[in-house]
N, C-alpha and C positions, 0 to 999 in steps of 0.2 A: 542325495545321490553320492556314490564312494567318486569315484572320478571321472568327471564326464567327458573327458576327452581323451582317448589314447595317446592324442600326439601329442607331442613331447614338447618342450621350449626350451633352448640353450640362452642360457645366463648373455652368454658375449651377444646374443644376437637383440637379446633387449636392450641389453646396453647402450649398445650402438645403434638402434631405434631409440630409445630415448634422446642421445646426445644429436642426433640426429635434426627430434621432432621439436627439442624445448627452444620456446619460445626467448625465455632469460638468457640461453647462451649462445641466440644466436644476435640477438641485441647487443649480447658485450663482445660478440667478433665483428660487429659494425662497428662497435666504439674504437674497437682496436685499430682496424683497418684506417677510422678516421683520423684519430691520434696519430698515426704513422704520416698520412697525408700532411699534418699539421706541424711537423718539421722544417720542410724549404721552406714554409712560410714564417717561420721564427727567425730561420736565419737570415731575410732577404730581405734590402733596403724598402724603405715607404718607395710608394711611386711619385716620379719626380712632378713638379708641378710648371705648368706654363700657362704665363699669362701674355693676356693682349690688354693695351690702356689708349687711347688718345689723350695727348695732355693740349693746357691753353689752347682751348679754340675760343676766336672772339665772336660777342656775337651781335655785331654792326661790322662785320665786314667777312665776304665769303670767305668759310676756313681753305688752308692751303692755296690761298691767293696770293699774288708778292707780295701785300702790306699782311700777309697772316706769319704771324709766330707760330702756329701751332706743329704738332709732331705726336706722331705713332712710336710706341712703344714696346715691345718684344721681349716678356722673362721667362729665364727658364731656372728652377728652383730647385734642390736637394735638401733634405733633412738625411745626415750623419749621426747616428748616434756612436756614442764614444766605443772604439774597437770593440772592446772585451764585451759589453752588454748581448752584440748579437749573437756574438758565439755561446755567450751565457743562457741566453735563451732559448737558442737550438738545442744545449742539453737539458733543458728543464721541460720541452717537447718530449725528446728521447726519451727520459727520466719517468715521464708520463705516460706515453706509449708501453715500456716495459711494465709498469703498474698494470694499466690495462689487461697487459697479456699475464699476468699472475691473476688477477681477478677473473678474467677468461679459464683458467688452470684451474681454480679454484672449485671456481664453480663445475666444470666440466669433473673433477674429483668428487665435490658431492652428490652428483648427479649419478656418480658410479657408485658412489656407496651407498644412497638409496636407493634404487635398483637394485642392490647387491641382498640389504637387508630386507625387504619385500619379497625376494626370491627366495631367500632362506626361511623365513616365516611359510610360505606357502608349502616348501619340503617339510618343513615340521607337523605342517597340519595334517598335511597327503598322509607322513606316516604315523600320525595318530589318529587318525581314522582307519588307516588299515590295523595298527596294533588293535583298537580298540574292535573293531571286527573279526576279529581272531580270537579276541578273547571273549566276545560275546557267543561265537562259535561254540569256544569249549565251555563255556556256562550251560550251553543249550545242551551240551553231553552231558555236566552234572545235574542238569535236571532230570536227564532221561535214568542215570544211576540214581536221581534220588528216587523217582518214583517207580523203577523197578523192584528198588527195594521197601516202599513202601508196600507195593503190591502182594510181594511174599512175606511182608509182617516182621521185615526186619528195620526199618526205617521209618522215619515220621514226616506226617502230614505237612509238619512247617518247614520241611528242610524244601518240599516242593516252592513251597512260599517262598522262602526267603532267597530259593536260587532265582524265582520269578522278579522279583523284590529289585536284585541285583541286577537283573537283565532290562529294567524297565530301565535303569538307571544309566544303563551303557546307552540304550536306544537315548536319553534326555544329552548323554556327553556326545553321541554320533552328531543332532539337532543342531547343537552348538558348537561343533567342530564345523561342522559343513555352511553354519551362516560364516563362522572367520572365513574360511575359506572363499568365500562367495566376497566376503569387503575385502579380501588382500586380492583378489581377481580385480576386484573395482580398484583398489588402491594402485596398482600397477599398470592397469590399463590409464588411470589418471597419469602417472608416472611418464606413460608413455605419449600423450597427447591423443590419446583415442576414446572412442564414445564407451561408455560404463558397459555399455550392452556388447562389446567384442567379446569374441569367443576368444580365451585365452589357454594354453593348452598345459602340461604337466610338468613341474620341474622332474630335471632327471637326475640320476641318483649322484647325490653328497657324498665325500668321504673326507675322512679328515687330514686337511693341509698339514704338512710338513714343517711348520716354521723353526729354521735352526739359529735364526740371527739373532746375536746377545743383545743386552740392552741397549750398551753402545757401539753398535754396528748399527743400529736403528737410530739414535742419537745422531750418529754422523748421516747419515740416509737423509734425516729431518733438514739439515741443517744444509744440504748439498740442493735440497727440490723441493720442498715445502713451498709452496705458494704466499702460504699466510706468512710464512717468516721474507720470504723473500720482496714480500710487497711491504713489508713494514723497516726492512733494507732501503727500499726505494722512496720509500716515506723521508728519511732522514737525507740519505742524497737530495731530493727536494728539496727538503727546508732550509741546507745547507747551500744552497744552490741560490735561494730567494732571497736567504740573508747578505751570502756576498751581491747581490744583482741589488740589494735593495742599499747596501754600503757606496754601492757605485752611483745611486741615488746624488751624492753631494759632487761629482764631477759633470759639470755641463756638457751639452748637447752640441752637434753644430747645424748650421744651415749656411749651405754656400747657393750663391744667387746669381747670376748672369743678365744685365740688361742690354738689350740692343736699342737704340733710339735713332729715329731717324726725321729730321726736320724739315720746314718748308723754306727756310732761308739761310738753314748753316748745315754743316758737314755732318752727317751722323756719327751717332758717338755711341761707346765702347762702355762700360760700366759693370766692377763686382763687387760684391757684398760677402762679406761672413759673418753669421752673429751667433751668439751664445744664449741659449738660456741659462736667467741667474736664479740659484738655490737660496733665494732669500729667505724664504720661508722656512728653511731648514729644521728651527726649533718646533714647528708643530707639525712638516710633514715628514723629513729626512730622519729626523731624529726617532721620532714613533716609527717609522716601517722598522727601522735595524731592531725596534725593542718588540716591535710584535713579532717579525722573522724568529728572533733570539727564542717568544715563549712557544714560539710554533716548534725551533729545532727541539728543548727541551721536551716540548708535549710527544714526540715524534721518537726522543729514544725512551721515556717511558714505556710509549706502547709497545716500542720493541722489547723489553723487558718484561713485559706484560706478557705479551703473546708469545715471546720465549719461554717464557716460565708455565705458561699453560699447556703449552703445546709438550713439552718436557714430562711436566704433571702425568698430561693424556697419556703419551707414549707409555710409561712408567705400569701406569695401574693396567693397562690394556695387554700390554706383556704381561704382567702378572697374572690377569683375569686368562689370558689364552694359554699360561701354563697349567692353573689350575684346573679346567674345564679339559685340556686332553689328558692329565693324571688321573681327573674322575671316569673321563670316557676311555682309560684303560683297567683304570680300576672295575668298571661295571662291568666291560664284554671280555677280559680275561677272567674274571674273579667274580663279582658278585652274582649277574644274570646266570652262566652253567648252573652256580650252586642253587639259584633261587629255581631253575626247571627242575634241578634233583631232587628237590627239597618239593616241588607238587606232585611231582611223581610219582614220592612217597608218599605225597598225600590221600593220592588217587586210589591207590592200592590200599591203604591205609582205611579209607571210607571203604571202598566197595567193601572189604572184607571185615567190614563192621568194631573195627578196630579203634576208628576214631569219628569223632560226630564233624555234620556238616561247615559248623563254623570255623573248624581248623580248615577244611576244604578251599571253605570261601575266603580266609585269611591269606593264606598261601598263594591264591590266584591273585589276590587285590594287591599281596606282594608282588608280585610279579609280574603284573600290569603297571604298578605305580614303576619299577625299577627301568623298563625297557621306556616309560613315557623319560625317567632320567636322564636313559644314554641318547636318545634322540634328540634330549632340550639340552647337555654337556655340547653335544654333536653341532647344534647351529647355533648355541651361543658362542660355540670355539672358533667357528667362521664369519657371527656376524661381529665378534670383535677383533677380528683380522679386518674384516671391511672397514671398520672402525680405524683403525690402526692404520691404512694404505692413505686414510682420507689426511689422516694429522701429517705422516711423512711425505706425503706427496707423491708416491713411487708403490705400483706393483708387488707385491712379497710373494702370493703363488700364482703357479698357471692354474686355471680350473676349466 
């Protein structure tokens, strides 16, 4: 079938159906949401503790009788950790939650650029099924010129063949245009969390985006909203965060303690405590957190140099790739395609008028079939490495 559904589908509307439907990002807006919850509770003391005890009861004589010594006891307990830790670990929550929400970003960006690329695939197909139907068209007119003129004895028997030849050939590339057709319908409908069997309707028409931004006007774009770069930001705040929290490792803790007591033959009494936990152990356990923190901060600005440097890379070749695909797709439909319909025209005129044989005919058409399949695959490679390119920066480049 050329295309089975007239109605049309807007790009932003799947999108926003996908983001919508996926299951991955709505998972990591629960993570997010939960990481944010997980703040007051970093910053906020243990909960205090209270005990109850009976102490000395004897037991040959009723407790709490005049010959009893015994007595009830009443604590009430706090663990302190030293100032700076819980403030240290409320921003290592924060610290985490913004991770979150870059991972959230990220993914929510991929999700647009496949979409993006899915969609653009499917325009491609749409119009090479339609080129490819047009051009079968006019093959079906050189047959009918071949065999008119075979009929009055100025043309030959195999030119009917071979225009045949060529037609069976388009009918084998329509077959196989319209199965891709048929998996990027399943592929998007996957895309979108819906059953394979949705009727999905037509992209509507492509033109080619404007992108006027230099390399480093894109450079700084990456470096201002990139997700990827800015989670690997927050990688290193982290470790750095872990390391100091884990140096604070050799300062003890406190616990202050409150006892009430009260007896069966004397005056109740009044009682507090404060005690320390001691870092004695320090060489096997104080000492390794500061050197594993240390290879965690290390590991933590590699990757950010890593993923800087990738991301830079990306940017770089993808500019490049989207200059060159709209030079060719101005080259084709100002320059190349006119000349290549002028150049059949004369061809046309050319045969009927028994001037030139059928293979110059069929040359000239298969030229110019191949050049229009160029400007249409220039045309969505120029847009799906714009998609490409929104996903590495992090940010928008055209309205479509």
């Amino acid at each position: 079938s050329a295309l089975a559904d007239d109605k049309t589908i807007k790009l932003e509307d799947l999108i926003n159906e996908a983001i919508k439907n996926n299951p991955e990002i709505k998972q990591l807006s629960n993570e997010v949401n939960a990481s944010r919850l997980k703040i007051p509770q970093e910053k906020t003391l243990d909960d205090p503790m209270f005990g109850f005890g009976i102490m000395d009861i004897p037991l040959n004589v009723p407790a709490f009788g005049s010959d009893s010594f015994a007595g009830v006891s009443v604590s009430l307990s706090q663990k302190v950790p030293y100032p700076e830790k819980l403030s240290l670990k409320g921003k290592m929550a924060e610290i985490n939650a913004g991770m979150n929400e870059q991972m959230l970003a990220e993914k929510i960006n991929e999700i647009k650029k496949r979409v993006k690329i899915a969609y653009f695939k499917l325009f491609f197909v749409n119009k090479s099924i339609a080129i490819t139907l047009k051009n079968k068209e006019l093959l079906k007119d050189f047959a009918k010129i071949a065999e008119s003129r075979y009929i009055v004895g100025t043309g030959l028997q195999q030119d009917i063949i071979k225009a045949n030849i060529v037609l069976s050939k388009l009918g084998q590339n329509l077959i196989e245009l319209n199965q891709q057709k048929q998996n990027l319908k399943f592929e998007i409908n996957n895309l979108l969390y819906r059953l394979p069997s949705t009727e999905t309707g037509e992209p509507t028409e492509i033109k080619l985006s404007n992108l006027k931004l230099s390399l480093k006007d894109l450079e700084k774009i990456a470096l201002n909203k990139s997700p990827m770069l800015k989670k690997t930001d927050y990688q290193i705040d982290m470790s750095e965060h872990e390391n100091h929290l884990a140096k604070l490792g050799y300062i003890p803790d406190f616990e202050f303690r409150l006892n009430y007591h009260t007896w069966s033959d004397r005056a109740d009494l009044v009682s507090g405590m404060v005690s320390i936990n001691l870092p004695v152990w320090y060489k096997d356990k104080q000492n390794n957190q500061v050197k594993e923190t240390e290879f965690l901060m290390i590991s933590s600005e590699q990757e950010r140099k890593n993923t800087f440097n990738n991301t830079l890379l990306n940017i770089a070749r993808l500019s490049s790739e989207i200059n060159k695909d709209s030079q060719l797709y101005d080259l084709l439909t100002n320059g190349i395609i006119p000349q290549t319909e002028q150049a059949l025209k004369s061809s046309i005129i050319s045969y009927q008028s028994g001037k030139s044989d059928f293979l110059s005919l069929r040359d000239s058409q298969i030229t110019l079939l191949n050049y229009q399949m160029d400007t249409i695959k220039n045309l969505v490679e120029h847009e799906k490495a714009i998609a490409e390119l929104e996903f590495e920066i992090g940010s928008e480049l055209v309205k479509r």
